[in-house]
BAPADO-947598 format. One record per residue (C-alpha): y, x, z. Coordinates in nm, 4 decimals. Each point is the difference from the previous one (the first is absolute). Layout:
<recs>
[[Y,X,Z]]
...
</recs>
This chain:
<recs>
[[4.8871,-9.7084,-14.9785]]
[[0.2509,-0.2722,0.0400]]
[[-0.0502,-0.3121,0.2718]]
[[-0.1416,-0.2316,-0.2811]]
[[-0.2546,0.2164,-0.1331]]
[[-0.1090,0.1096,0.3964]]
[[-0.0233,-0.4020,0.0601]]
[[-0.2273,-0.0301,-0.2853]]
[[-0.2349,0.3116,0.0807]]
[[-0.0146,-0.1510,0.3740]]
[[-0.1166,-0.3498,-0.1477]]
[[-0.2364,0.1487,-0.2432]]
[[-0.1900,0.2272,0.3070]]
[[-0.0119,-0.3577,0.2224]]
[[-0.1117,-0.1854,-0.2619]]
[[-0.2429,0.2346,-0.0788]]
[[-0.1193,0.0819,0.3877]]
[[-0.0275,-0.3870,-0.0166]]
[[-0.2532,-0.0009,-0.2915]]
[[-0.2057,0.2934,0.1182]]
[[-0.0384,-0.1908,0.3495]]
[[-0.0918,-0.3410,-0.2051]]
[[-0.2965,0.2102,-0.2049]]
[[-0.0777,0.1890,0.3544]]
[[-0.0419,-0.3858,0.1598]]
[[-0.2311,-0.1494,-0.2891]]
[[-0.2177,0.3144,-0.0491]]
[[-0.0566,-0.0055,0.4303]]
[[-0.1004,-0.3798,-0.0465]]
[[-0.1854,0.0381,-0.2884]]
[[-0.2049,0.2262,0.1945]]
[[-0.0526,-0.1580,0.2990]]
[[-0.1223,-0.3234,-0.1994]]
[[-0.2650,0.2437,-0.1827]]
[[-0.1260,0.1408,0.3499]]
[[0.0032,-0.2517,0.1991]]
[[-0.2004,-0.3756,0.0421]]
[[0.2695,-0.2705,0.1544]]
[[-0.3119,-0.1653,0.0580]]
[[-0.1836,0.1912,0.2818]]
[[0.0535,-0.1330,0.3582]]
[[-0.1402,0.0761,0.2997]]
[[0.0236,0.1016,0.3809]]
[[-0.0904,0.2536,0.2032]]
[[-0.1138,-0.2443,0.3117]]
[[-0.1347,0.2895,0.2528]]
[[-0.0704,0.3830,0.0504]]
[[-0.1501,0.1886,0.3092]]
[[-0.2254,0.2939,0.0399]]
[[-0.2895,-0.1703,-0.1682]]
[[0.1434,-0.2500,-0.2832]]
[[0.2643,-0.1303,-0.2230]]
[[-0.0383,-0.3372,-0.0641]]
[[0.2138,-0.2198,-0.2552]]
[[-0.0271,-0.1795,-0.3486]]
[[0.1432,0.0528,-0.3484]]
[[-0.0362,-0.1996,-0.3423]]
[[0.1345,0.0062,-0.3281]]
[[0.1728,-0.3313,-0.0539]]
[[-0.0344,0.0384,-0.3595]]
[[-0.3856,0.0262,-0.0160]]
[[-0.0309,-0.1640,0.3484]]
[[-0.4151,0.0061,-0.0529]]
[[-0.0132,0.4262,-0.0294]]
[[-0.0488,0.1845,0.2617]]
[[0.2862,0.2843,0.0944]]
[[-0.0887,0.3283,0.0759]]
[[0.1965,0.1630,0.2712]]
[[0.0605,0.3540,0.1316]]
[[0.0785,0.0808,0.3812]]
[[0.2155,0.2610,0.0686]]
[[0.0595,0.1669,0.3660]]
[[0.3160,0.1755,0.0627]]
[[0.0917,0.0473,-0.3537]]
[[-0.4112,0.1256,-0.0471]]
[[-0.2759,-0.1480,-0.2384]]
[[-0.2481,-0.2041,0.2289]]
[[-0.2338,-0.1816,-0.1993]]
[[-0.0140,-0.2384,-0.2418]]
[[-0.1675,-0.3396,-0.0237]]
[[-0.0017,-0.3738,-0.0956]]
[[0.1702,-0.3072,0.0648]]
[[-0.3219,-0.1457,-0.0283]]
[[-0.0426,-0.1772,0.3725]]
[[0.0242,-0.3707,0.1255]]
[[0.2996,-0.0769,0.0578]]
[[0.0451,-0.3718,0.0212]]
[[0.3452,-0.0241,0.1196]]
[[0.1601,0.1176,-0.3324]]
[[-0.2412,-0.2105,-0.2452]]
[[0.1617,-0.3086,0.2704]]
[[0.4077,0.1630,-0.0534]]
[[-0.0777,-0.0176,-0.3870]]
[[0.0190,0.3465,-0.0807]]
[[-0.3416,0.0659,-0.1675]]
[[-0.2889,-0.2459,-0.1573]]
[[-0.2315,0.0891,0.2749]]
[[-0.0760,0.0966,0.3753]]
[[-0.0741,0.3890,-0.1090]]
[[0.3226,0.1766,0.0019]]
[[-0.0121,0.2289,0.3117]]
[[-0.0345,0.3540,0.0975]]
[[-0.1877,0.1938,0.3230]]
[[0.0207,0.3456,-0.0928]]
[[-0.0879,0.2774,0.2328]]
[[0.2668,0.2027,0.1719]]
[[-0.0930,0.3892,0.0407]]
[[-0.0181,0.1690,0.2830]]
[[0.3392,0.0575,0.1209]]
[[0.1982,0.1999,0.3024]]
[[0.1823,-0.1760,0.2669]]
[[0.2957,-0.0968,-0.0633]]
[[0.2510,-0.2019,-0.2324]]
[[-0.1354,-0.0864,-0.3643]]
[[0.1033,-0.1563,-0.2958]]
[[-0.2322,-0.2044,-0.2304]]
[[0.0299,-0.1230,-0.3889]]
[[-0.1520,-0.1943,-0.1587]]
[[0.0518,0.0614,-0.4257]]
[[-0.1594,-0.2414,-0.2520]]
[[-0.1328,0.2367,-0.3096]]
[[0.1552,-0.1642,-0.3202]]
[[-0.0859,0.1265,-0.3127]]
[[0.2940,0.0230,-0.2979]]
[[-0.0026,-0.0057,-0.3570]]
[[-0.4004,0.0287,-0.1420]]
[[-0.1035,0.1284,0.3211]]
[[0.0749,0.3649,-0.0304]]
[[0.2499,-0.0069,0.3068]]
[[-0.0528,-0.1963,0.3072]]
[[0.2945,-0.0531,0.2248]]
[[0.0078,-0.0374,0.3868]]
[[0.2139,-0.2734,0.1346]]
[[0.0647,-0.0813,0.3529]]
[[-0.1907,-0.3358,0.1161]]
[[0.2279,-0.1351,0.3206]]
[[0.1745,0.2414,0.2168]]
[[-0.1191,0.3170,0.2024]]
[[-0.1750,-0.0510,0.3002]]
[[0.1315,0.2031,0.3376]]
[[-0.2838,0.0459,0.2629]]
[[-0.1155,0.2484,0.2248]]
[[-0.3185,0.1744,0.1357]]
[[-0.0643,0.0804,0.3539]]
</recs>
């Protein structure tokens, strides 16, 4: 194989690693716009041995009510509402009402350091698949 036609195979394989990482990119955004909701926000404002408080709304339907998930070191918790009053975010303009927060009930837990999450459940497609999606950041805290 002579320099020119080596040049040319070398151009053809970049120019094809190129394309392949151009479909990889679109297919990856593609999906994360099908399984995600740009429009949920929220905050995880508190967690101890008893509670995790916070607040979460769907900008795009800012009168529904989000339902949330906690999780506990990486472990289902229990699941409620964003169904409390929560004045403060009807006041920063992030929902049509006062009833946007969340109390939900922390489990019984060992001393020590914990982790708490807060997911809002959002459904995909016709509903078939529903799709947990972070709502602030974790919450460190610790038991005595």
């Amino acid at each position: 194989m002579d320099n020119k036609a080596r040049a040319r195979l070398i151009h053809l394989l970049i120019s094809k690693s190129m394309a392949e990482a151009l479909l990889i990119s679109a297919v990856a955004v593609g999906f994360y716009f099908a399984t995600t909701n740009q429009n949920l926000r929220g905050v995880l404002d508190n967690a101890d041995r008893t509670w995790v408080t916070g607040w979460a709304v769907d900008e795009g339907h800012p009168g529904s009510r989000v339902e949330v998930q906690l999780f506990v070191d990486d472990a289902f918790a229990v699941a409620g509402t964003a169904n409390q009053y929560r004045p403060d975010v009807h006041e920063a303009k992030r929902a049509d009402d006062d009833w946007h927060g969340f109390a939900l009930r922390m489990p019984t837990l060992h001393p020590g350091d914990h982790v708490a999450r807060v997911y809002a459940v959002h459904p995909n497609g016709n509903g078939t698949r529903r799709t947990l999606q972070l709502i602030g950041k974790p919450f460190n805290f610790r038991v005595e």
